[in-house]
N, C-alpha and C positions, 0 to 999 in steps of 0.2 A: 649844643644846638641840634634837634630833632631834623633827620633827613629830610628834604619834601617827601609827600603822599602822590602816586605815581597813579595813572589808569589807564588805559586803552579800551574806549568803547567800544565792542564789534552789533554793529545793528544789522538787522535786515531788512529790506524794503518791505513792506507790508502790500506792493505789487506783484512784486515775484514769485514766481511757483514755488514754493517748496522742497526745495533738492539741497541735500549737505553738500558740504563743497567737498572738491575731489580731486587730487592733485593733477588733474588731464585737461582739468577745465579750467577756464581763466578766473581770476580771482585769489584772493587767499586761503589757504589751508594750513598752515604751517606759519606763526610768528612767535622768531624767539627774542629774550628776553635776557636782562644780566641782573644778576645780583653780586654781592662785597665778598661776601660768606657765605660760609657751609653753616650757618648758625642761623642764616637768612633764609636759604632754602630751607633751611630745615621747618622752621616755622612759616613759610608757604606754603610747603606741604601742610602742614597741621591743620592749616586756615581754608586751604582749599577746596572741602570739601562743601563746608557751610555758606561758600560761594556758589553752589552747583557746579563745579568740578572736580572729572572723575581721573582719577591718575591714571596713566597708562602705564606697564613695565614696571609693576609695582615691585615683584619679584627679583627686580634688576636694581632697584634703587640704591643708591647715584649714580650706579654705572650700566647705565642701558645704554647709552651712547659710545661706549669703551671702557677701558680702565683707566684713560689720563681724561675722561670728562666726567664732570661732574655737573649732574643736570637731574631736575624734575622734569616729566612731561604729562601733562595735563590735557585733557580732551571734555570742549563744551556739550551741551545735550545736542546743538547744532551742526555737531561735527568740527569743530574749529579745534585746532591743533596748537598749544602753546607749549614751547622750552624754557626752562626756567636754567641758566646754567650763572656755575659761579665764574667768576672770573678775577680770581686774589690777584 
């Protein structure tokens, strides 16, 4: 049996000024995420890009968060901050 298909919509109001969000200000900038595997993120990464997301810490990858984490981090054109970490 095939996992569910997961998504998290980030919209923006189409009233608000245009400002990326900024860890100072209210709201979100930062929402992490879990996956099964390092075989998972692996292939999020892969895929991320043709989503318009641009990795961050590219140079560090898996371990920009340390050496005992294992995490993608991904940043929208809007400024929105997403972790991608495993969690076996």
């Amino acid at each position: 049996m095939a996992a569910p298909r997961r998504h998290v919509p980030l919209h923006g109001a189409l009233a608000r000024p245009a400002r990326r969000p900024h860890r100072l200000r209210a709201g979100i900038n930062h929402l992490a995420l879990t996956v099964g595997t390092r075989d998972e993120l692996d292939r999020v990464r892969a895929e991320s890009t043709e989503h318009g997301w641009h990795e961050m810490y590219a140079d560090r990858y898996p371990h920009a968060g340390g050496n005992e984490h294992v995490a993608l981090y991904v940043e929208s054109s809007e400024g929105f901050e997403v972790e991608v970490v495993v969690e076996e």
